[in-house]
C-alpha positions as CSV (number, residue, x, y, z in Angstrom):
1,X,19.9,11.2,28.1
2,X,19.1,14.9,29.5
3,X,15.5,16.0,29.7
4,X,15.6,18.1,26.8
5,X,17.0,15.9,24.2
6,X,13.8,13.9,25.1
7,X,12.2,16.5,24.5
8,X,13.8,17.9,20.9
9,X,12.8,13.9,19.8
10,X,9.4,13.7,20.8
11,X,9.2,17.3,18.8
12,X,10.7,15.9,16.1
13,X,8.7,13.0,15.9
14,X,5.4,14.7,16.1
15,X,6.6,16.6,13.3
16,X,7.4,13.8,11.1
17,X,5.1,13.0,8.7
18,X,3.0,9.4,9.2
19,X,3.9,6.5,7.3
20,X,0.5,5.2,7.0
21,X,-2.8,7.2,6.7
22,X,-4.5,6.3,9.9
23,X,-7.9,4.9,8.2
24,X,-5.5,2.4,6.5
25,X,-4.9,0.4,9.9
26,X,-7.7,1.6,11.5
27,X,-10.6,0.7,8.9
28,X,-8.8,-1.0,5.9
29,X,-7.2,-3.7,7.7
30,X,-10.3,-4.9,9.5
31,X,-12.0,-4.3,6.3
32,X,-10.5,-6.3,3.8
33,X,-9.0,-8.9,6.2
34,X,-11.6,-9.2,8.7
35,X,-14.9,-8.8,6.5
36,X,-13.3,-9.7,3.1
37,X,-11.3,-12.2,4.2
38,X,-8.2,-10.9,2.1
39,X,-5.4,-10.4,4.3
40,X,-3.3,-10.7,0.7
41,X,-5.3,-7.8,-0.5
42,X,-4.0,-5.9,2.2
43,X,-0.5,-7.2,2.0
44,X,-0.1,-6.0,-1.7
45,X,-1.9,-2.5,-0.8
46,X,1.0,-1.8,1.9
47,X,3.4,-3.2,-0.9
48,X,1.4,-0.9,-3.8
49,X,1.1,1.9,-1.4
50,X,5.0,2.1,-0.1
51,X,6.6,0.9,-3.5
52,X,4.4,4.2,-5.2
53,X,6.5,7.0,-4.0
54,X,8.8,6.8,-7.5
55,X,5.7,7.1,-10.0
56,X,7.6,6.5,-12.9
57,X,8.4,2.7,-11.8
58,X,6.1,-0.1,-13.3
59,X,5.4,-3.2,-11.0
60,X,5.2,-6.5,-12.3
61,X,3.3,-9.5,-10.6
62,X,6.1,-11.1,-10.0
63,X,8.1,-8.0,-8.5
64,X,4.8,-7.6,-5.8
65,X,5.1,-11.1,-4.9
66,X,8.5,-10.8,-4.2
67,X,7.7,-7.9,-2.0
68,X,4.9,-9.5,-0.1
69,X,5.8,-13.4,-0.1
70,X,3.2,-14.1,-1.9
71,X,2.3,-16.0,-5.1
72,X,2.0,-14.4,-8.4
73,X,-1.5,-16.0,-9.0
74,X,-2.5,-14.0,-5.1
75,X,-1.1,-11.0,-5.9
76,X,-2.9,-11.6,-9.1
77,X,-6.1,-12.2,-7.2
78,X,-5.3,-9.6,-4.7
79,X,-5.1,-6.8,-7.6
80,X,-8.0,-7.7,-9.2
81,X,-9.9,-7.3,-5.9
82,X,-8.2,-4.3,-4.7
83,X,-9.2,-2.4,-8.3
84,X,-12.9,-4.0,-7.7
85,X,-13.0,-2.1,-4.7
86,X,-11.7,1.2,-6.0
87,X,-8.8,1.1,-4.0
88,X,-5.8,0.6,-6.7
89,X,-5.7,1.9,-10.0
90,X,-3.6,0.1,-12.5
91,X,-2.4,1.7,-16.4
92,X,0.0,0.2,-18.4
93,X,1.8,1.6,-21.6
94,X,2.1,-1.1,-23.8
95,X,0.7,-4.3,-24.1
96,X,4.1,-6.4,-22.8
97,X,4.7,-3.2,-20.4
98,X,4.8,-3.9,-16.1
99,X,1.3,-2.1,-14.8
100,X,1.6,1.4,-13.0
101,X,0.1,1.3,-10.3
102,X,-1.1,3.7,-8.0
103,X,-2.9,3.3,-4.6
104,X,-6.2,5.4,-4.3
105,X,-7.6,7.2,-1.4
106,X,-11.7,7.1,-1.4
107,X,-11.9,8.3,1.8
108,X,-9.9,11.3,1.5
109,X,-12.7,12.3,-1.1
Protein backbone atom coordinates (compact mmCIF):
# COMPACT_ATOMS: atom_id res chain seq x y z
CA UNK A 1 0.00 0.00 0.00
CA UNK A 2 1.66 3.48 -0.96
CA UNK A 3 2.21 6.04 1.69
CA UNK A 4 -0.51 8.14 0.75
CA UNK A 5 -3.42 5.84 0.61
CA UNK A 6 -2.35 5.42 4.36
CA UNK A 7 -2.65 8.44 4.66
CA UNK A 8 -6.28 9.35 2.76
CA UNK A 9 -7.57 6.32 5.49
CA UNK A 10 -6.30 7.58 8.61
CA UNK A 11 -7.98 11.07 7.25
CA UNK A 12 -10.86 9.33 6.66
CA UNK A 13 -11.12 7.67 9.76
CA UNK A 14 -10.50 10.67 11.88
CA UNK A 15 -13.35 12.08 10.07
CA UNK A 16 -15.70 9.41 10.73
CA UNK A 17 -17.93 9.93 13.28
CA UNK A 18 -17.56 7.62 16.80
CA UNK A 19 -19.70 4.82 17.34
CA UNK A 20 -19.76 5.19 21.03
CA UNK A 21 -19.67 8.45 23.05
CA UNK A 22 -16.37 8.15 24.80
CA UNK A 23 -17.88 8.56 28.56
CA UNK A 24 -19.96 5.40 27.60
CA UNK A 25 -16.72 3.06 27.81
CA UNK A 26 -14.84 5.24 29.75
CA UNK A 27 -17.21 5.92 32.84
CA UNK A 28 -20.46 3.92 32.15
CA UNK A 29 -18.98 0.60 31.85
CA UNK A 30 -16.97 0.73 35.05
CA UNK A 31 -19.97 2.39 36.47
CA UNK A 32 -22.77 0.15 36.13
CA UNK A 33 -20.59 -3.04 35.80
CA UNK A 34 -17.91 -2.38 38.19
CA UNK A 35 -19.88 -0.32 41.07
CA UNK A 36 -23.41 -1.53 40.20
CA UNK A 37 -22.66 -4.77 39.52
CA UNK A 38 -24.95 -4.82 36.25
CA UNK A 39 -22.95 -5.81 33.35
CA UNK A 40 -26.67 -6.71 31.84
CA UNK A 41 -27.49 -3.06 32.40
CA UNK A 42 -24.80 -2.29 30.21
CA UNK A 43 -25.44 -4.95 27.66
CA UNK A 44 -29.08 -3.67 26.97
CA UNK A 45 -27.79 0.13 27.01
CA UNK A 46 -25.29 -0.78 23.99
CA UNK A 47 -28.35 -2.82 22.56
CA UNK A 48 -30.93 0.40 23.45
CA UNK A 49 -28.38 2.84 22.36
CA UNK A 50 -27.39 1.11 18.71
CA UNK A 51 -31.00 -0.35 18.04
CA UNK A 52 -32.33 3.73 18.51
CA UNK A 53 -31.07 5.11 15.36
CA UNK A 54 -34.73 4.28 13.60
CA UNK A 55 -36.95 6.22 16.32
CA UNK A 56 -40.12 5.04 14.99
CA UNK A 57 -39.31 1.17 15.95
CA UNK A 58 -40.70 -0.11 19.32
CA UNK A 59 -38.55 -2.82 21.27
CA UNK A 60 -40.04 -5.47 23.00
CA UNK A 61 -38.40 -7.53 25.92
CA UNK A 62 -38.18 -10.22 24.16
CA UNK A 63 -36.58 -8.48 20.91
CA UNK A 64 -33.66 -6.95 23.54
CA UNK A 65 -32.99 -10.24 24.80
CA UNK A 66 -32.56 -11.58 21.60
CA UNK A 67 -30.14 -8.83 20.88
CA UNK A 68 -28.05 -9.18 24.01
CA UNK A 69 -28.37 -13.07 24.97
CA UNK A 70 -29.99 -12.39 27.67
CA UNK A 71 -33.27 -13.39 29.55
CA UNK A 72 -36.43 -11.54 29.22
CA UNK A 73 -36.80 -11.32 33.10
CA UNK A 74 -32.68 -9.47 32.88
CA UNK A 75 -33.43 -7.37 30.32
CA UNK A 76 -36.52 -6.73 32.30
CA UNK A 77 -34.36 -6.08 35.36
CA UNK A 78 -31.83 -4.35 33.36
CA UNK A 79 -34.60 -1.67 32.06
CA UNK A 80 -36.00 -1.02 35.18
CA UNK A 81 -32.54 -0.10 36.51
CA UNK A 82 -31.24 1.65 33.56
CA UNK A 83 -34.65 4.11 33.77
CA UNK A 84 -33.86 4.32 37.80
CA UNK A 85 -30.68 5.79 36.82
CA UNK A 86 -31.89 8.28 34.25
CA UNK A 87 -30.16 6.66 31.66
CA UNK A 88 -33.19 5.13 29.33
CA UNK A 89 -36.35 6.61 28.85
CA UNK A 90 -39.15 4.32 27.87
CA UNK A 91 -43.01 5.60 26.26
CA UNK A 92 -45.26 3.31 24.95
CA UNK A 93 -48.54 4.07 22.78
CA UNK A 94 -50.89 1.74 23.81
CA UNK A 95 -51.26 -0.48 26.53
CA UNK A 96 -50.37 -3.97 24.43
CA UNK A 97 -47.92 -1.63 22.33
CA UNK A 98 -43.68 -2.66 22.38
CA UNK A 99 -41.92 0.39 24.60
CA UNK A 100 -40.00 3.19 22.66
CA UNK A 101 -37.19 3.51 23.97
CA UNK A 102 -34.66 5.94 23.79
CA UNK A 103 -31.13 6.14 25.45
CA UNK A 104 -30.43 9.38 27.42
CA UNK A 105 -27.29 11.36 27.75
CA UNK A 106 -26.99 13.12 31.45
CA UNK A 107 -23.69 13.95 30.88
CA UNK A 108 -23.96 15.77 27.84
CA UNK A 109 -26.23 18.19 29.96
Amino acid sequence: MRAGSCASIAMAMAAAPTLLDPYVLDTLMRDLVGHDRRPSAFLVYLAIEALSQDARRSLSHAELAEQTGLSKRSVQEAVKHLQGRGLVAATRRGATEAQFYRPLRPWRR
